[in-house]
C-alpha positions in Angstrom: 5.4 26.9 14.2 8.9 25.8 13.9 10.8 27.6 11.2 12.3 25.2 8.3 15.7 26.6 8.7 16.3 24.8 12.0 15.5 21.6 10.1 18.4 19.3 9.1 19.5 19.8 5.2 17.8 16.4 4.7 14.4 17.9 6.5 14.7 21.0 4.1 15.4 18.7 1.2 11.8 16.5 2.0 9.7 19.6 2.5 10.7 20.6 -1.3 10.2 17.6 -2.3 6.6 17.6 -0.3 5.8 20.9 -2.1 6.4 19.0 -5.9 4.4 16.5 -5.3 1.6 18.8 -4.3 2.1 20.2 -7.2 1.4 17.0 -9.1 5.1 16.2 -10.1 4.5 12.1 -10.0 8.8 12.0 -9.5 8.3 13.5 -6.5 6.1 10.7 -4.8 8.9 8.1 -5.9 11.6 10.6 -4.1 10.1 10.2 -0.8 9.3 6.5 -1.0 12.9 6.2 -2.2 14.5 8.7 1.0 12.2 6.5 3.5 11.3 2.3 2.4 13.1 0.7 4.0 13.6 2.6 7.0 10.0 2.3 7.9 9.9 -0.7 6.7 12.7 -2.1 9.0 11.1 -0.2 12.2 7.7 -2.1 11.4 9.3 -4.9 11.1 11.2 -5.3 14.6 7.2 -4.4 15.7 5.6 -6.9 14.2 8.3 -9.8 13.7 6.4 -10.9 10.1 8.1 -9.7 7.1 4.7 -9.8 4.8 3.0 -8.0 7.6 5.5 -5.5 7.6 5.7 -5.0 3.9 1.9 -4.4 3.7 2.1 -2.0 7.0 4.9 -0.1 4.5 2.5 0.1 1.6 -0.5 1.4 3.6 1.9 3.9 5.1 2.8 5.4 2.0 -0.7 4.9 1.1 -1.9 7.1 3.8 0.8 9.9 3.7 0.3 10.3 0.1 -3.3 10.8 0.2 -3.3 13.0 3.4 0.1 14.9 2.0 -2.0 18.0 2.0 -2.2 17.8 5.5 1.2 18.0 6.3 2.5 21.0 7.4 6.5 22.1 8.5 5.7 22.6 12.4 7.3 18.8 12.2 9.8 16.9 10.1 8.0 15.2 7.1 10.2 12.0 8.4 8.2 13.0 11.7 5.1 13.1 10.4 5.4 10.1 8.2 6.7 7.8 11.6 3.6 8.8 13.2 1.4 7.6 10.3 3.4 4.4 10.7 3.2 3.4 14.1 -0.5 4.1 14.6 -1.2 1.7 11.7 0.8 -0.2 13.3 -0.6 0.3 16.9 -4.2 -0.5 15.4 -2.9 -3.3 13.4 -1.4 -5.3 16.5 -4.6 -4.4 18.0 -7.0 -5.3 15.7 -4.5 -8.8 15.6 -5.4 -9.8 19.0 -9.2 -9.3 18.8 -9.5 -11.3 15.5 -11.5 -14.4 16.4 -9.5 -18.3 15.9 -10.2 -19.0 12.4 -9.2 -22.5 12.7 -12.9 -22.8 14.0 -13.9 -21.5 10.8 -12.9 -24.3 8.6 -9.8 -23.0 7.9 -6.7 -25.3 7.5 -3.2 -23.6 8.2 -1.5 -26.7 7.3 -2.7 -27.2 4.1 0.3 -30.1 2.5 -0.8 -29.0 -0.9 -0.3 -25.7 -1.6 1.5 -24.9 2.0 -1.2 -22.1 2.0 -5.1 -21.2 4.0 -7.4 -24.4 2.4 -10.7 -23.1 2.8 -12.5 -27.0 4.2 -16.2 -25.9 3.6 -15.8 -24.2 0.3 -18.8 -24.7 -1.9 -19.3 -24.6 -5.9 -22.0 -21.1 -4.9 -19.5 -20.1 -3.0 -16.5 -20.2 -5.8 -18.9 -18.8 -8.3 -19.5 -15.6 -6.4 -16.2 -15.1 -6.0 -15.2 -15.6 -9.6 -18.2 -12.9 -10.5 -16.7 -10.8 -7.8 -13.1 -11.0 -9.6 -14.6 -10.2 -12.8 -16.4 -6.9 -11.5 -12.9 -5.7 -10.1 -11.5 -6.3 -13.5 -14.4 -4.0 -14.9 -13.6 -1.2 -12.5 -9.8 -1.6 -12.9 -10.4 -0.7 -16.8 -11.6 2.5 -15.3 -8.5 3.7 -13.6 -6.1 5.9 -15.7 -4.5 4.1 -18.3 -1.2 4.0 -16.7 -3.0 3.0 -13.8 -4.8 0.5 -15.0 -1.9 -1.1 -16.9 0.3 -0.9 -13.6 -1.8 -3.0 -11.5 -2.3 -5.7 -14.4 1.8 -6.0 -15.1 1.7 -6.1 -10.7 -1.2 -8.4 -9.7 -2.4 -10.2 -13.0 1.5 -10.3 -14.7 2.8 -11.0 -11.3 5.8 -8.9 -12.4 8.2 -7.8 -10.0 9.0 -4.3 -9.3 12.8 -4.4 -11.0 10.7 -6.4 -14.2 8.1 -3.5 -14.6 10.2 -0.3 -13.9 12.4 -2.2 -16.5 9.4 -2.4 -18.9 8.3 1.3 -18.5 11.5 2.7 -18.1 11.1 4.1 -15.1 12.8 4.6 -11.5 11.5 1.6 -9.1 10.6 4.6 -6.7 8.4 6.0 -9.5 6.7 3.0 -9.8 5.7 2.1 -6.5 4.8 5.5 -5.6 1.9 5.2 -8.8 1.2 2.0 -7.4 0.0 3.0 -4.0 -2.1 5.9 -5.8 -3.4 3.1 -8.2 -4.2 0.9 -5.4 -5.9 3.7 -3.0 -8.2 5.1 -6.3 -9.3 1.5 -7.0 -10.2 0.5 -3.0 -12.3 4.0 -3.1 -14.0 3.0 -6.4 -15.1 -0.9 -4.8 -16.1 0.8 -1.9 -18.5 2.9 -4.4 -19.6 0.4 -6.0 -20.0 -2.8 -3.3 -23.4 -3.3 -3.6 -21.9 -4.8 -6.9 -19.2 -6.4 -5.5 
């Protein structure tokens, strides 16, 4: 195992940072996403060539590394470690890309004049009804999140407040608040997946 002290004073600086939010210091998660956005970002992005792509491959980076931080250990560079988690989502995203079926066979309009968005052409009433009963049961398991939680992802998603706007609110770092974002957003896809049969 490599020894920390050949590590670079920023290397040394992550894995202290690693060990605090192992310990459940909540700071510490918006430390790393701070030290590493937008150079991850920027790498997924020359990979991909889509800016939205690239800002949801970010998130689901973070996403993973925070929930598999336990797993990390200083034979590598956390920067190391965290690359790796990018480019294979990455690797399996472009993949996955090129296997996806033409949906412009499936009634879907790309050049929608209207809203300059996906028009869905054989949409019916049944159809919009189950998805407003699914929206509904995602607002009931949302209100079982953590109350910070739970109040995150409404001032996010159902506010459609910015980052700047909410860390504002709560007076608290923008790294802070992403980082308890992805957590949010990672506890909530593991309690729909729970409960689909309702969903």
């Amino acid at each position: 195992m490599q020894e920390k002290r050949s590590f670079s004073i920023k290397a040394q600086q992550d894995i202290e940072i690693v060990h605090r939010a192992l310990d459940g210091e909540e700071k510490a998660f918006g430390e790393l996403l701070d030290r590493y956005q937008d150079s991850i970002f920027f790498m997924l992005l020359k990979k991909v060539g889509n800016e939205n792509d690239a800002e949801d491959l970010t998130m689901e980076t973070f996403a993973k590394a925070f929930n598999n931080l336990h797993q990390y250990t200083p034979a590598y560079t956390f920067s190391t470690w965290l690359f790796r988690i990018a480019i294979n989502n990455c690797i399996d995203f472009i993949r996955k890309k090129k296997v996806r079926p033409q949906i412009n066979n499936s009634g879907i309009d790309f050049n929608d004049p209207e809203s300059g968005e996906f028009s869905f052409s054989g949409v019916t009433p049944e159809d919009l009804l189950i998805k407003e009963q699914k929206a509904e049961e995602i607002k009931k398991i949302i209100k079982t999140l953590k109350p910070r939680y739970t109040r995150l992802i409404e001032m996010r998603y159902y506010q459609e407040m910015s980052y700047e706007e909410i860390a504002a609110a709560l007076n608290l770092p923008i790294g802070t608040v992403k980082a308890q974002l992805f957590r949010a957003k990672e506890l909530l896809a593991a309690l729909i997946q729970n409960k689909s049969d309702k969903i």
